[in-house]
C-alpha positions as CSV (number, residue, x, y, z in Angstrom):
1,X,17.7,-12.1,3.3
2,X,17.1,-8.8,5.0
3,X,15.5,-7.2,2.3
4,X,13.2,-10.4,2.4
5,X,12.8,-10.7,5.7
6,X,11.6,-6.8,5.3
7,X,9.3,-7.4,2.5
8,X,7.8,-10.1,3.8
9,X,6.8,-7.9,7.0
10,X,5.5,-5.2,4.4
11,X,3.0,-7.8,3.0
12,X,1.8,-8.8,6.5
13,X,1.2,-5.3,7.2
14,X,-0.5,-4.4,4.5
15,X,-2.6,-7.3,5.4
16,X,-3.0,-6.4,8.7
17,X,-4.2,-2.9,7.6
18,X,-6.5,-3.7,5.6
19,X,-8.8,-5.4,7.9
20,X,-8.6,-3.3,10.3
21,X,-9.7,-0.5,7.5
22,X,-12.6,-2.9,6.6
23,X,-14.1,-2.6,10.3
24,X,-13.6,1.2,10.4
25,X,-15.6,1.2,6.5
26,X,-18.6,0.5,8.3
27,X,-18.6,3.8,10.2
28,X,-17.3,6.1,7.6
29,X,-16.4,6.7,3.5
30,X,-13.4,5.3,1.9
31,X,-12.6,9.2,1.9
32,X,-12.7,9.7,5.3
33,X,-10.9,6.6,6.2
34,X,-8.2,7.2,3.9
35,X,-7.5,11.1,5.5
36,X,-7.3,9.8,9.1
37,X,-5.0,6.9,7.9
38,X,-2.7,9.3,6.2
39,X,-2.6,11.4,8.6
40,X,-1.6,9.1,11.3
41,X,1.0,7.8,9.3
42,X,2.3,11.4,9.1
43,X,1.8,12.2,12.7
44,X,4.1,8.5,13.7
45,X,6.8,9.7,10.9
46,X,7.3,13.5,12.1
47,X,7.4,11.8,16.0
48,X,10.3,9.9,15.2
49,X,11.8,11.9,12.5
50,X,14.6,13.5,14.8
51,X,16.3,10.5,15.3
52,X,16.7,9.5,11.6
53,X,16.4,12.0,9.4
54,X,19.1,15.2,8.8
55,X,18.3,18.8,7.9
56,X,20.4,18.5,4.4
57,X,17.9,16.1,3.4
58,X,15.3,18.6,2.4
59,X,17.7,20.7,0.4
60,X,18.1,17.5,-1.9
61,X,16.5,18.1,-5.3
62,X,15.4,14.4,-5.0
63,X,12.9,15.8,-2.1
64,X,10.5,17.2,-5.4
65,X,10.3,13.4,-6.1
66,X,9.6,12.2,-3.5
67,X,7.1,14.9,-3.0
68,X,5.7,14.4,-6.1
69,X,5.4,10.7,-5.0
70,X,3.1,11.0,-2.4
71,X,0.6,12.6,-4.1
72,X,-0.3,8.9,-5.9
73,X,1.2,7.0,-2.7
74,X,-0.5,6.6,-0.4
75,X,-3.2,9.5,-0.9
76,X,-4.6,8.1,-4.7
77,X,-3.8,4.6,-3.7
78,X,-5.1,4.3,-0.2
79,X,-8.2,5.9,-1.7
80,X,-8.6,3.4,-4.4
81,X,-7.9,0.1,-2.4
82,X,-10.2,1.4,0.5
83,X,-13.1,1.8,-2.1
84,X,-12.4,-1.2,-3.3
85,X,-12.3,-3.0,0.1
86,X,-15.5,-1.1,1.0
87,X,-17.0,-3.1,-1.9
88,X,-14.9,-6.4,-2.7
89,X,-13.6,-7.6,1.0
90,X,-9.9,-7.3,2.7
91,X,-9.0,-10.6,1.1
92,X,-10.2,-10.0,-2.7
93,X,-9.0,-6.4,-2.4
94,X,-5.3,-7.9,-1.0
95,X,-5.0,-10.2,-3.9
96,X,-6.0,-8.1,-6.1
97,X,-3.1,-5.9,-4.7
98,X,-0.7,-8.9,-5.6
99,X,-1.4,-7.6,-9.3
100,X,1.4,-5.0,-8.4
101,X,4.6,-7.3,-8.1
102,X,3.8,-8.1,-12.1
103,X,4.1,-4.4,-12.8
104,X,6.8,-4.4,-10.5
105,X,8.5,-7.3,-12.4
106,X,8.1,-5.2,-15.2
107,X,9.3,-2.3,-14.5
108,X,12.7,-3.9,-13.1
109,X,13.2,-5.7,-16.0
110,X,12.3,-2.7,-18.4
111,X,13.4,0.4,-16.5
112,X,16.3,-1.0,-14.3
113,X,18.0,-3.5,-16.1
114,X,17.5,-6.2,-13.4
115,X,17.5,-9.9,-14.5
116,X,13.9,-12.3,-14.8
117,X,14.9,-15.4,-13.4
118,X,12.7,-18.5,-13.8
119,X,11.5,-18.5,-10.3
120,X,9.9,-15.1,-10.3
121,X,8.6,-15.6,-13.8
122,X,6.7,-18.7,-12.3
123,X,5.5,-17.0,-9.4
124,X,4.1,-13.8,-11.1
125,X,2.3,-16.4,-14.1
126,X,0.6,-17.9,-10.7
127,X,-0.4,-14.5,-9.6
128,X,-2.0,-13.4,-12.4
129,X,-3.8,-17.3,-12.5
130,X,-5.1,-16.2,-9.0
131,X,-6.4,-13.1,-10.2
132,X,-8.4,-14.7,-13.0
133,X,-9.7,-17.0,-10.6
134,X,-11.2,-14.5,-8.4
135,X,-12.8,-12.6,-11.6
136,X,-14.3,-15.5,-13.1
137,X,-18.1,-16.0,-12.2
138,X,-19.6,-19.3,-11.7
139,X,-23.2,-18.5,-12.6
140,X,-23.9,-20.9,-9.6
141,X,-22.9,-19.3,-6.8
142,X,-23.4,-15.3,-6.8
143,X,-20.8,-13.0,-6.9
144,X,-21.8,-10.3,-4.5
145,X,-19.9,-7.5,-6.2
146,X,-19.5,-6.0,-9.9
147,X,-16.8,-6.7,-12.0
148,X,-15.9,-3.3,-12.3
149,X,-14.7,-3.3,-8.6
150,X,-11.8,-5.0,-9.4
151,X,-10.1,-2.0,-11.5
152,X,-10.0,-0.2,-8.0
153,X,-7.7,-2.2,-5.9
154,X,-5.7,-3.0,-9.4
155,X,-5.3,1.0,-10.2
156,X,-3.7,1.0,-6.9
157,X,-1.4,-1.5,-7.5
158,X,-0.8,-0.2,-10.9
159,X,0.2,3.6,-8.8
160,X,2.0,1.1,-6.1
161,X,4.6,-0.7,-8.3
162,X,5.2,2.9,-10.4
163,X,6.2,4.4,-7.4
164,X,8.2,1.8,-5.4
165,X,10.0,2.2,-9.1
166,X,10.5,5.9,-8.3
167,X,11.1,5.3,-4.7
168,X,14.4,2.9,-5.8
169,X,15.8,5.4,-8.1
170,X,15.6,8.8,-5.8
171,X,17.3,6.4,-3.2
172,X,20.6,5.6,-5.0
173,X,20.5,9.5,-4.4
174,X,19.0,9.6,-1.1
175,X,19.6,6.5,0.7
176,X,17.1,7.5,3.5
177,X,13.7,5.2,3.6
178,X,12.4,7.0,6.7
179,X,12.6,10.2,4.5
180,X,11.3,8.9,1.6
181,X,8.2,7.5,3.6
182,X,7.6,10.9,5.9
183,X,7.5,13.3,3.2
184,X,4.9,10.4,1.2
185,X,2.6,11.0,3.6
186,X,3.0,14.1,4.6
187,X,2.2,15.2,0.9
188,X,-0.5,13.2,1.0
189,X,-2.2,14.2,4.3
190,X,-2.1,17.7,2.7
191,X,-4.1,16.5,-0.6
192,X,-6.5,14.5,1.6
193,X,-7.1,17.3,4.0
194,X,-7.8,19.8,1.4
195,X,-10.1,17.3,-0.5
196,X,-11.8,15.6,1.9
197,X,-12.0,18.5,4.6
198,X,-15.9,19.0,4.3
199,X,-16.8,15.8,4.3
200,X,-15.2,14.4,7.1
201,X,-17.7,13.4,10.1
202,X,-16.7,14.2,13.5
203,X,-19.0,11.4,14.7
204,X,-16.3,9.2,13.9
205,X,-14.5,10.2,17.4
206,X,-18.1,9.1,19.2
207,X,-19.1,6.0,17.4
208,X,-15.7,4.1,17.5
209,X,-14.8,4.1,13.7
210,X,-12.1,6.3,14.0
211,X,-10.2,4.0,15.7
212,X,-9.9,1.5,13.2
213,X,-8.3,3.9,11.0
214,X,-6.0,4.8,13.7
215,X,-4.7,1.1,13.7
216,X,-4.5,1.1,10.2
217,X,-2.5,3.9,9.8
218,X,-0.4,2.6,12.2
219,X,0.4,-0.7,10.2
220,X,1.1,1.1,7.0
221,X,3.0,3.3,8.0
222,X,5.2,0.6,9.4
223,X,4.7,-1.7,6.5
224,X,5.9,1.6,4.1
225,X,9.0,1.8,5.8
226,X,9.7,-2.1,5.6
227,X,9.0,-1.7,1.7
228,X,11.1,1.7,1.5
229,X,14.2,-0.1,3.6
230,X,13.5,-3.1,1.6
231,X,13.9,-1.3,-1.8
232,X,16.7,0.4,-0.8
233,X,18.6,-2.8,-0.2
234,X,17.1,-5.6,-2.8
235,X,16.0,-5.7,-6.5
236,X,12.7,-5.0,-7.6
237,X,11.9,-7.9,-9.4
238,X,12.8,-9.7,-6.1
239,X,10.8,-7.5,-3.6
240,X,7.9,-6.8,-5.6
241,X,6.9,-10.7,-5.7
242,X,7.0,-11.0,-2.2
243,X,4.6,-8.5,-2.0
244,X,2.1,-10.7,-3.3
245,X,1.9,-13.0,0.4
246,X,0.1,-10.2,1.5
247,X,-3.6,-11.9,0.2
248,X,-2.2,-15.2,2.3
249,X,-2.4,-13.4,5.3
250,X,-5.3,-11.8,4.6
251,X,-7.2,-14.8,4.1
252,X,-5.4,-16.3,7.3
253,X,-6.4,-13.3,9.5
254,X,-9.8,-13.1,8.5
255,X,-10.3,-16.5,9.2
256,X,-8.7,-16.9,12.9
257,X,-8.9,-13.3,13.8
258,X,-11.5,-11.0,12.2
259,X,-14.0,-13.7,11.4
């Protein structure tokens, strides 16, 4: 139940984040919103890193992978889902997300060894009916986004569930979530920074955008260290459906909260 408890927080997160990154997309690029989100998820890790992380951890060979790791999460998928919110919405772009716990089902089954029960088999066939739902086009009401959209929110799931795979194995080595999620995104901030470097628009600080961001990074850096903890303590074929609630409160927030 704690492992659920955690994943469910994850999802709410992630939801959470995600429309606080569609208010800051209206001041800045998907590039630009995805450095400062990194980076403050870096910034909160190192604060608190004293109290939970030990210096033998980074002389751990399983360091590389996670190192490794946050070069796709969260610098290539934060970059993907915020173009793909910039273009399809927090809610389309969330549920798209719940794509992921079907790779993740996968990969458990495939890579892991873990059992597909009947309830998780149901639940992922309903995710993937959700998903054709939203792709389908009435030809009387007008979809106000190409179809291609959707392949960036779903590579970012795709990178997502591959990595939460990773992120289970190098903990049965390193059972440390906190250190798995800090050196993520302190990869990552390096990759953005170098990248997106030139680009980035110091009017951000003046016009407000920035701050958005801020709150964003804040929520997934929080929500990564649910789904880290959460992983560390639950199957994957388990965790990864749970995942998938994250489009409910989406759709919940950005009816009673963001409008």
């Amino acid at each position: 139940m704690i492992s659920i408890s955690l994943a469910l927080t994850a999802a709410f997160l992630f939801a959470l984040g995600a429309q606080f990154s569609r208010l800051g997309l209206q001041h800045a690029s998907s590039a630009q919103g995805a450095l400062i989100q990194i980076t403050v998820s870096a910034i909160l890790f190192w604060l608190f890193s004293p109290f939970f992380i030990e210096r033998y951890f980074w002389l751990a060979p399983v360091a590389l992978l996670f190192a490794a790791m946050g070069v796709f999460r969260p610098f290539l998928s934060s970059r993907l889902a915020m173009a793909g919110n910039k273009r399809l919405g927090p809610t389309i772009t969330s549920t798209m997300a719940g794509i992921s716990p079907l790779f993740g089902v996968a990969l458990g089954v495939l890579a892991l060894g873990e059992t597909l029960t009947t309830n998780i088999f149901i639940g992922a066939t309903g995710i993937f009916c959700g998903v054709t739902l939203l792709s389908w086009r009435d030809r009387n009401i007008p979809r106000g986004w190409p179809l291609w959209a959707l392949l960036l929110p779903l590579a970012a799931a795709f990178i997502r569930a591959v990595t939460n795979l990773f992120a289970k194995l190098g903990m049965e080595s390193l059972a440390s979530p906190y250190f798995v999620s800090l050196v993520g995104t302190t990869v990552a901030t390096a990759v953005a920074f170098s990248v997106t470097r030139r680009s980035l628009d110091m009017a951000l600080l003046k016009n407000g955008g920035a701050r958005w961001f801020i709150m964003t990074g804040t929520c997934y850096a929080l929500a990564m260290l649910a789904l880290n903890t959460a992983l560390s303590q639950g199957r994957l074929v388990a965790i990864a459906p749970i995942l998938a609630c994250a489009p409910l409160f989406s759709l919940f927030l950005g009816f009673t909260v963001f409008g």
